[in-house]
N, C-alpha and C positions, 0 to 999 in steps of 0.2 A: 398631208397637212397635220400640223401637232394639232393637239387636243387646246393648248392654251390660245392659240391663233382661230381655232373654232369658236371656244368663248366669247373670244372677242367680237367676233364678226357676228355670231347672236345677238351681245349684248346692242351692238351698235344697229342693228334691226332691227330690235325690242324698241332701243331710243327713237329712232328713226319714224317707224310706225304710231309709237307713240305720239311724234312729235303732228306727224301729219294730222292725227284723227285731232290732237287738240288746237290747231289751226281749219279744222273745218268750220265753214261758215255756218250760221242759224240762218238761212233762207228768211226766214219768218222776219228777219230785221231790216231786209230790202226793203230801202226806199221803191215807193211808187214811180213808173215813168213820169218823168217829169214834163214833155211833150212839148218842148221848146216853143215850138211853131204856135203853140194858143198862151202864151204869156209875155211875147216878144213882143211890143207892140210895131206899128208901120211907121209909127208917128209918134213923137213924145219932141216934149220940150220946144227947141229952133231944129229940131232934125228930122227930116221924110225919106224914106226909103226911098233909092234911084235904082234905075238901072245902067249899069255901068261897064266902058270894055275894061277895065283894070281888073285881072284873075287875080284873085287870092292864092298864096300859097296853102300847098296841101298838106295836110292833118296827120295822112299816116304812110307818107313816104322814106325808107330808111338810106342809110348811109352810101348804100349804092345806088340812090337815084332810081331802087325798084318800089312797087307799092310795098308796103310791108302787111305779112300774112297773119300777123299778132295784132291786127286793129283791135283796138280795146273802146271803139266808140260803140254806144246803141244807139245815137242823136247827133246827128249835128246840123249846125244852123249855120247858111255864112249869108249876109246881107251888109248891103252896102247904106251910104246915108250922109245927104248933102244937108249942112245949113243954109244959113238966109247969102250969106257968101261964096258958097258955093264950095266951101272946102268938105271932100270927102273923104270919110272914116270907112274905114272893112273892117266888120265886126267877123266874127268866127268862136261858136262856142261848140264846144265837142264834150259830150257826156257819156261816163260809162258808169254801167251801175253796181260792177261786180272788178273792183281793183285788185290785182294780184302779181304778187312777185315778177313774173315774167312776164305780165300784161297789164300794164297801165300807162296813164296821159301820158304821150309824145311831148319832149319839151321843145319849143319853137325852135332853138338856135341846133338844133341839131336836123329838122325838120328842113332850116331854110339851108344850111349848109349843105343838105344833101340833093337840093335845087340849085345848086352854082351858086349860090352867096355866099360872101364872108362876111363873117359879123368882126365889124368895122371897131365897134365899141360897145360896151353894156355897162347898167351901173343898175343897182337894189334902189327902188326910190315906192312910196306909201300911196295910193288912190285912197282917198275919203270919198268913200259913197251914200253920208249921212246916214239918214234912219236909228244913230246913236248907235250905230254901230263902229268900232276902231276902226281905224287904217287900214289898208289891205296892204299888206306886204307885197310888191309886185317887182318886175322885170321889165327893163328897158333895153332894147337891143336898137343899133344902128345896123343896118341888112345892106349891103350892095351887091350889084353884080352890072354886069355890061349895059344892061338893060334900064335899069332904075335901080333909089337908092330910098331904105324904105324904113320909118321910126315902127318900129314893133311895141307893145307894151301889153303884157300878158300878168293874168297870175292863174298857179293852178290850185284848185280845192278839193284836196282830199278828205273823205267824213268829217270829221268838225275843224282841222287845219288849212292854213295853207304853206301849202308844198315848196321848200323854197330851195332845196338840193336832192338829188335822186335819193341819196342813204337817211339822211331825214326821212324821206318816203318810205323807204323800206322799213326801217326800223317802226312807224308808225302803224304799217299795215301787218306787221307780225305782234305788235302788242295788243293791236286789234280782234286780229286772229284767235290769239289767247283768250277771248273775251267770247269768240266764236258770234263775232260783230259783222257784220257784209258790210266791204268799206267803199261807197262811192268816189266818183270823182269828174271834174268837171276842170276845161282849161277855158277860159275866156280872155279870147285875143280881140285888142284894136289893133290898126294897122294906118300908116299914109303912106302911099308917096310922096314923097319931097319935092318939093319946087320953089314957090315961094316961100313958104313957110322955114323956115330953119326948124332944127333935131330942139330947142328949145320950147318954139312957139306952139309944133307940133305935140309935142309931151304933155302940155298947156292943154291943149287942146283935147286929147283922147282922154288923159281926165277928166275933164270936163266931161265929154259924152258919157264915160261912162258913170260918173254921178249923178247926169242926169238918167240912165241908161237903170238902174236899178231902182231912182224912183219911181221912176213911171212903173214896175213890176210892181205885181199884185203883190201885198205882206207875205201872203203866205205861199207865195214863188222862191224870194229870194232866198231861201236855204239852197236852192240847187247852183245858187251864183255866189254867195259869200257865207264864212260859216255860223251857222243859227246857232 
């Protein structure tokens, strides 16, 4: 091996190592478990928690339809929830507290496609969940498969963003990094089956819950649902 090819492969160690230690997190800036289960409430608004045979799809199943071994959840919460009508929403919120290049939120359409669905259609569309807070940036998915045919609408929150393409992501948790910031992250999904409802009405709808779905959350909950 020449001498100049050794340089090299030093220097690029020295960078390398470097780069690592100044991407290590400060522990100390870890958010608190957020502990889903005691700020979620049973009841808010026209919506009560049912129990229901409609299974929610899974959170950290990969492209081959096996579980995935990178689960990046500490939390997750799935509950269902009928109004005075009787139309019911599946809520699912999966939280982790330590997001990282190779392990962070699962995003839905890749989730449900590794469960025999095809997403049908998707379009970027805003939930207003008040509190004087903006828009939330979110995702609309049409889901089908032999079975049922299902309106998705997610968005995911990464430390004070929300998440709205993988490389966005990254980029965001490596400038983080540089900061030696511990960057959480949280996906909260609605969900229907379709029946009477059209992909319209339903849209209509899971906004709805979830604006009322964040006020009912105590003030100082909703950082771990939209960013503070």
């Amino acid at each position: 091996m020449s001498v100049r090819l050794i340089n090299i492969l030093g220097v690029c160690m020295v960078v390398s190592s470097g780069l690592a230690l100044a991407l290590t997190p400060d522990l100390n800036s870890m958010r608190a478990d957020p502990h889903l289960e005691s700020f979620v409430p049973s009841s808010f608004a026209n919506w009560q928690e049912v129990k229901t045979n409609q299974v929610q799809m899974d959170l950290t199943v990969r492209r081959d339809g096996e579980p995935s071994i990178d689960n990046p959840y500490d939390e997750v919460l799935m509950k269902s929830y009928a109004n005075d009508k009787g139309q019911v929403i599946m809520l699912a919120l999966a939280y982790g507290k330590l997001q990282r290049q190779e392990v962070k939120v699962h995003r839905p359409e890749l989730c449900y496609t590794a469960q025999g669905f095809s997403i049908r259609n998707q379009q970027n569309t805003e939930v207003d969940v008040g509190t004087g807070a903006a828009p939330i940036p979110s995702k609309a998915l049409l889901a089908g498969s032999r079975q049922r045919e299902e309106l998705v609408l997610y968005w995911i929150r990464i430390g004070d963003m929300i998440s709205s393409n993988a490389w966005e992501t990254r980029l965001y948790i490596v400038e983080q990094g540089l900061k030696h910031q511990v960057v959480d992250g949280i996906l909260v999904r609605t969900s229907q089956i379709l029946g009477e409802d059209d992909t319209e009405q339903s849209l209509q709808l899971q906004k709805q819950f979830l604006y009322d779905l964040v006020q009912a959350v105590p003030a100082d909950k909703r950082k771990y649902l939209i960013p503070s």
